[in-house]
C-alpha positions in Angstrom: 20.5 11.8 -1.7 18.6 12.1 1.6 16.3 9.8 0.3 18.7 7.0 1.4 18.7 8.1 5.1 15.0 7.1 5.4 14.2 4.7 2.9 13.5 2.1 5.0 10.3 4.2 6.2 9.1 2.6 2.4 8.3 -0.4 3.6 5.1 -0.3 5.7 4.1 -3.1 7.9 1.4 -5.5 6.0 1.8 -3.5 2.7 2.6 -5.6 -0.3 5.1 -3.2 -1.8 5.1 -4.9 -5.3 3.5 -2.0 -7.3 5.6 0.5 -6.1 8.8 -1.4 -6.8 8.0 -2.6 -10.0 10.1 -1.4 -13.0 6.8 -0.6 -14.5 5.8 1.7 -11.8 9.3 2.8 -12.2 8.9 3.9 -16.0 5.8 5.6 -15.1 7.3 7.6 -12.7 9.9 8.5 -14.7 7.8 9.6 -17.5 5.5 11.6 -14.9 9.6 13.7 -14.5 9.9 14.3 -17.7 6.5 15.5 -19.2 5.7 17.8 -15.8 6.2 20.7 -17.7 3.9 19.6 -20.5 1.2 19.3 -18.0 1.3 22.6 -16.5 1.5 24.5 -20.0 -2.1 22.1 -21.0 -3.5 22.6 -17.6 -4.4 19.3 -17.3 -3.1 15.5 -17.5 -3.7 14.4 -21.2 -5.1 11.1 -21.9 -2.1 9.2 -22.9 -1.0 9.7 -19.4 -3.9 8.8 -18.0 -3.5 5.4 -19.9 -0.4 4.8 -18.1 -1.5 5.1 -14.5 -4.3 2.5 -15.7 -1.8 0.1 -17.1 -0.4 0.5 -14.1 -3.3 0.1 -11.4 -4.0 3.8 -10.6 -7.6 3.7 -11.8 -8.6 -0.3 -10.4 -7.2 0.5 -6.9 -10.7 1.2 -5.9 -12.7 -0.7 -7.6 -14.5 -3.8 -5.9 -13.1 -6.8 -6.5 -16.1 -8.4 -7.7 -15.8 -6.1 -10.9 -12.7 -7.7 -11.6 -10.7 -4.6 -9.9 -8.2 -4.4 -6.6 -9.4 -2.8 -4.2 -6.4 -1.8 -2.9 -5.1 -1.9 1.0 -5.4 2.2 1.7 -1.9 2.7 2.4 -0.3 1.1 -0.4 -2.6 3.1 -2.6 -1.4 5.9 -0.9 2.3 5.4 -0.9 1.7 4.7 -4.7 0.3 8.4 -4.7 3.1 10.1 -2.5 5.4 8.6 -5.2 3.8 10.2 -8.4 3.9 13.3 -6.5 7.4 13.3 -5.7 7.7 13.1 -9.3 4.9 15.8 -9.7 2.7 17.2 -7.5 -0.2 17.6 -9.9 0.1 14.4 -11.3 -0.3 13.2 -7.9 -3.4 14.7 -7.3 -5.3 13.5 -10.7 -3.9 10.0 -9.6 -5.0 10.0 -6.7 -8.6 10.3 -8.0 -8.0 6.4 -8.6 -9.6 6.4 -5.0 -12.9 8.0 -6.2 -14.4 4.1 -6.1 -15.2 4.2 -2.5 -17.7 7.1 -3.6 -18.9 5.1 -6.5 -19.5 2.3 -4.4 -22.4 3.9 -2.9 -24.3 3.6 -6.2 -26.8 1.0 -7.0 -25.2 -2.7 -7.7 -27.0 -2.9 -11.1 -25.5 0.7 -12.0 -22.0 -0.4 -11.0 -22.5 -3.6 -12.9 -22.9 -1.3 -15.5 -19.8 1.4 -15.4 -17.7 -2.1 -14.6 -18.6 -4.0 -17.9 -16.2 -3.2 -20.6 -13.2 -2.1 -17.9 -12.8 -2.4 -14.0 -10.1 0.5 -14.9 -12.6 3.9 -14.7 -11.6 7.9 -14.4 -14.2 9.2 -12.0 -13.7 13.2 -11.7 -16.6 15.6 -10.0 -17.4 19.2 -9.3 -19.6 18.9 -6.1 -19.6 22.4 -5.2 -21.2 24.6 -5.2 -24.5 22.4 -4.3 -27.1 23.1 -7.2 -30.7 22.8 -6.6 -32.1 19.7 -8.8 -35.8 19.4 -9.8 -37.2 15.9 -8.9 -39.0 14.1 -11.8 -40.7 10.9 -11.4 -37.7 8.2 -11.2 -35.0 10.9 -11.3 -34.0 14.2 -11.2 -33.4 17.5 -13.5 -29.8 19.1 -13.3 -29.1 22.5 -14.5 -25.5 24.3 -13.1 -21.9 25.2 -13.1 -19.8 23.0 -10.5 -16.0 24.3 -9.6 -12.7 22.6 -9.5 -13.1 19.3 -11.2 -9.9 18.4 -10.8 -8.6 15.3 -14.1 -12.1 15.8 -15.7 -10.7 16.3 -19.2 -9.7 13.2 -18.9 -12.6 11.2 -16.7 -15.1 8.2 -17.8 -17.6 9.7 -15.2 -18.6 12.9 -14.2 -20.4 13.7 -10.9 -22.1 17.2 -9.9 -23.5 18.1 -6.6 -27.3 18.2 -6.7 -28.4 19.1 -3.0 -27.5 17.0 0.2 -28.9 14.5 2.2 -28.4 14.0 6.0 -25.7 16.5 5.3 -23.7 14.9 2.5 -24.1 16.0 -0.6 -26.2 13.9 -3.2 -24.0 13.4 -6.5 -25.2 13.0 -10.1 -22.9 11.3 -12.0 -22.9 11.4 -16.2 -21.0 10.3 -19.2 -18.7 13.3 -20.4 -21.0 14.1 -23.4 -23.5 15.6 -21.4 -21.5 17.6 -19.3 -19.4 20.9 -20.7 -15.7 21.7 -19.5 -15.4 25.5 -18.7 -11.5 25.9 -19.2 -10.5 28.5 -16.8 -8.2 26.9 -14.1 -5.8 29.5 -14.1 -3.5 28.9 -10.6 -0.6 29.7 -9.2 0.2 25.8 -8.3 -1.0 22.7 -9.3 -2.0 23.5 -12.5 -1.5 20.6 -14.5 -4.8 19.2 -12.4 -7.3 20.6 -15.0 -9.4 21.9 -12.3 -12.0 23.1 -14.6 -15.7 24.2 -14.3 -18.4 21.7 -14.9 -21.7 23.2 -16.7 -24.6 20.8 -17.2 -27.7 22.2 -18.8 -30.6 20.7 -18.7 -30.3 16.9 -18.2 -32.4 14.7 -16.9 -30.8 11.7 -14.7 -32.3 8.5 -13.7 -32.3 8.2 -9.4 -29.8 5.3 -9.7 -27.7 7.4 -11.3 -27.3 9.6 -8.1 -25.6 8.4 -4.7 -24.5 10.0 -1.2 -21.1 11.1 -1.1 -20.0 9.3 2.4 -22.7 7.5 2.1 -23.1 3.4 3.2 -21.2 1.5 -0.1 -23.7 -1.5 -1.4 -20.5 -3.8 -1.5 -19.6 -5.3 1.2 -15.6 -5.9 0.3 -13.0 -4.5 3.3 -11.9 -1.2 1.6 -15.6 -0.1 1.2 -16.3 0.0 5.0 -12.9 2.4 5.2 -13.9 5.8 5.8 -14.8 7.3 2.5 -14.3 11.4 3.2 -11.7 10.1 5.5 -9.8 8.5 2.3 -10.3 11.4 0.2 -8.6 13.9 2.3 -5.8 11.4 2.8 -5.0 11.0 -0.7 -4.9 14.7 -1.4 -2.9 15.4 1.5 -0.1 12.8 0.8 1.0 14.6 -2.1 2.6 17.5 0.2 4.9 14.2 1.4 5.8 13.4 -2.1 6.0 17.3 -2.7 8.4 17.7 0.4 10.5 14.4 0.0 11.7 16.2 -3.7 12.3 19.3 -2.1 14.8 17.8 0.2 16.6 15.7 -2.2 16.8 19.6 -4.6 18.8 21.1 -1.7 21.2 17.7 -1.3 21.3 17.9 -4.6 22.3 21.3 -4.6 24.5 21.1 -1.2 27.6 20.2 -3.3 27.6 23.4 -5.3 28.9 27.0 -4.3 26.5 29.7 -3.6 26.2 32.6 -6.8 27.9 35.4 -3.9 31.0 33.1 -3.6 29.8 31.5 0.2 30.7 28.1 1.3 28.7 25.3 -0.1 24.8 24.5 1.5 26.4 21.3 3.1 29.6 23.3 4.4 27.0 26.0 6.5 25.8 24.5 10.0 23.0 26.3 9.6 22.0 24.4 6.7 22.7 21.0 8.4 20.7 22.0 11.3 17.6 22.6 9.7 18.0 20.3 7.0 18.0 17.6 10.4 14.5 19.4 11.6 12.9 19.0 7.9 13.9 15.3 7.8 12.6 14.8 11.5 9.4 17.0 10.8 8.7 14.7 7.9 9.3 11.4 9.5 7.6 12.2 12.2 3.9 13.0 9.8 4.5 10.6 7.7 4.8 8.1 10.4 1.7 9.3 12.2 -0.1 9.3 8.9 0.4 5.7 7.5 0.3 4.2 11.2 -3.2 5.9 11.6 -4.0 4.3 8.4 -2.7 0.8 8.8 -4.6 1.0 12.3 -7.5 1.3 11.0 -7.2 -0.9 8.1 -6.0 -3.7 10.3 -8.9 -3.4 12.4 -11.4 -3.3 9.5 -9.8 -6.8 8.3 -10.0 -8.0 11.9 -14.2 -7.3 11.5 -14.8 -4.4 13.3 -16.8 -1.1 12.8 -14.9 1.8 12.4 -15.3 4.3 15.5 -15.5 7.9 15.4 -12.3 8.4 16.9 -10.6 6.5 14.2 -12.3 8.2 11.4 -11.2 11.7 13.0 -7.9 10.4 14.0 -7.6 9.5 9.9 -8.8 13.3 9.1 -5.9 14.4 11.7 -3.0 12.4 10.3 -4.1 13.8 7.2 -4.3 17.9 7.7 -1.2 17.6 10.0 0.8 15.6 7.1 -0.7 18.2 4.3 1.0 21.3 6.5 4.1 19.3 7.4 4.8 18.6 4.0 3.6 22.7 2.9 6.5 23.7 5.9 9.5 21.5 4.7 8.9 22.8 1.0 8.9 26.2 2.7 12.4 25.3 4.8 13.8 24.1 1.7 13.0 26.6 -0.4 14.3 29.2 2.2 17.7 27.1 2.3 18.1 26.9 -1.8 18.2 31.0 -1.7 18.5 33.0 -4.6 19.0 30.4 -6.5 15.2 29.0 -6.5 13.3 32.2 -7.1 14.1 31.3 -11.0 10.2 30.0 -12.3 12.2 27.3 -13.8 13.8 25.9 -10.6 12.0 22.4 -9.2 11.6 24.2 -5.6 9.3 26.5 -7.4 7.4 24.0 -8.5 7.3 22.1 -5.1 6.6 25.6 -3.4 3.6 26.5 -5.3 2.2 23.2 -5.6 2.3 22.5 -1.4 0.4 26.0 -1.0 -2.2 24.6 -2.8 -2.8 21.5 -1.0 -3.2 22.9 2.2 -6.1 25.1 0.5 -8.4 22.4 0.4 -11.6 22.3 2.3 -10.8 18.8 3.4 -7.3 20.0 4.9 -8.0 23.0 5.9 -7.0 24.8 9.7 -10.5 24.5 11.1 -10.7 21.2 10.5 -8.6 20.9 13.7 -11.6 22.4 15.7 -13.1 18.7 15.0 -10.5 16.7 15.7 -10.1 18.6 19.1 -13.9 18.1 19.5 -13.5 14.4 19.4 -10.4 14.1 21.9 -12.4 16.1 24.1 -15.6 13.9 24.2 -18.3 17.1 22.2 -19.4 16.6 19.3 -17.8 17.6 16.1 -19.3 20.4 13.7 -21.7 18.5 10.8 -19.9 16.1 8.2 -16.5 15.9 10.2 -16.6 12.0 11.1 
């Protein structure tokens, strides 16, 4: 498989590699294979699936270390993320939720005392947008709204809703599931196995310490929580086009062997083929390589004790659009190599297709967001909430 011809690209300088090699990982992953299909016909990732990427670290990699959880080094957080999405792109994404405790972090210490007691393991989903009004009350506020794409709620320990912004981030309620109601209508063309469901909350009154600034300064003061927090979570959305892209290569070499349905030569006997197969490998290398360096940069300076600049927050946010189109475009090359042979809705490259188009819709990964990294190389400033 092409795998082999870049596997040593797994091993990341300063990443304890560990997780990802372990056999449990391994069974996990291989259960993530088998079950995809199950996720997209539920529209979500059930709970018993959920369990498993606890058991195996998913849902402590962000969680501080002084509530008994890991707080993960970014990148291998991330590489444990671009695996589950090689196995399945949607299962990637509810994963990589796992990072949601650099939001969290930004809470109170006494109310993250509290959602830490029984388990440092916790499921944090939220539907920030679009921002609803919220009536202040003395010691709180008074949340009434639908919220859209909620992406693992059906499955989350905390809910948070987008009540209004401050300094131009958006303030975020969080509750307990019973108080919130799941409108089921994530009805996609990709990813659908994300349960990307409305949120509804009618009438509930939360206490202010149940509220925090997404992007906001975390109260714990632990290495991962001075990482950039919007920076992190539009890298571990965007790393699941790599795992999407890295199965879409290995499909066509798995394919290569076999004759084409006209009677042509074989994928691997056609030049063509070879040729742009060599451009998809080089294409991916080439982001994923930008990506985890501009992580491990960062992160290596963070441990070293210094602030995080602007221009390594927006070189993050570039590393991380540019790898979420990369990995859309080699899906789309290898789709476009399989033929006729993957527009069945059963074929894995339709899968990988579909699901890659849908990354790159994000907000967070989105063309414009180019404007603000070309802001920043330029010396003007960026457009509100970029860095």
């Amino acid at each position: 498989m092409l795998r082999s011809a870049v596997a040593q690209q797994d091993a990341l300088p300063g990443v304890d590699q560990n997780i990802v090699e372990s056999p449990a990982f391994a069974q996990v992953l291989e259960e993530v294979r088998q079950r995809r299909s199950e996720f997209d016909s539920l529209s979500h990732v059930p709970r018993d699936m959920i369990e498993r990427f606890k058991q195996v670290g998913i849902y402590r990699a962000a969680t501080p270390k002084c509530y008994g959880g890991d707080a993960l080094a970014p990148a291998l957080f991330l590489q444990m993320i671009e695996r589950i999405s090689e196995a399945d792109g949607s299962a990637g994404w509810v994963a990589s939720f796992g990072s949601a405790g650099v939001y969290l972090a930004a809470l109170p210490p006494e109310t993250l005392a509290e959602i830490y007691a029984d388990s440092p393991d916790l499921v944090f989903a939220g539907g920030l947008f679009p921002l609803q009004p919220a009536e202040a009350v003395e010691g709180g506020w008074q949340v009434n709204g639908t919220w859209k794409f909620a992406s693992g709620c059906k499955g989350a320990d905390l809910l948070g809703v987008g009540i209004g912004a401050a300094g131009g981030k958006p303030r975020t309620a969080v509750f307990r599931p019973d108080q919130v109601d799941i409108v089921e209508n994530w009805d996609v063309v990709g990813l659908k196995g994300t349960g990307s469901h409305d949120l509804r909350v009618t009438d509930k009154r939360i206490d202010e310490r149940w509220t925090f600034i997404r992007g906001g300064a975390a109260t714990i003061d632990e290495p991962l929580f001075r990482y950039p927090s919007i920076a992190y979570a539009a890298q571990v959305l965007a790393v699941v086009n790599l795992g999407l892209a890295r199965a879409a290569l290995d499909e066509v070499s798995r394919m290569a062997g076999g004759g084409g349905i006209t009677g042509a030569p074989k994928l691997a006997d056609r030049a063509y083929v070879r040729i742009e197969i060599a451009k998809a490998e080089a294409k991916l290398s080439a982001a994923r390589g930008f990506f985890y360096g501009a992580t491990e940069q960062v992160w290596q300076s963070i441990l070293a004790g210094n602030p995080v600049t602007p221009e390594q927050t927006s070189l993050l946010r570039l590393s991380a659009i540019h790898v979420s189109q990369a990995g859309a475009d080699v899906v789309q090359s290898a789709y476009s190599l399989a033929g006729t042979t993957a527009i069945y809705l059963r074929h894995p490259l339709q899968r990988y297709l579909r699901d890659s188009m849908v990354v790159t819709q994000h907000a967070f990964l989105s063309e414009g967001l180019y404007d603000g990294a070309g802001s920043v190389f330029l010396g003007v400033p960026p457009f509100p909430g970029y860095i």
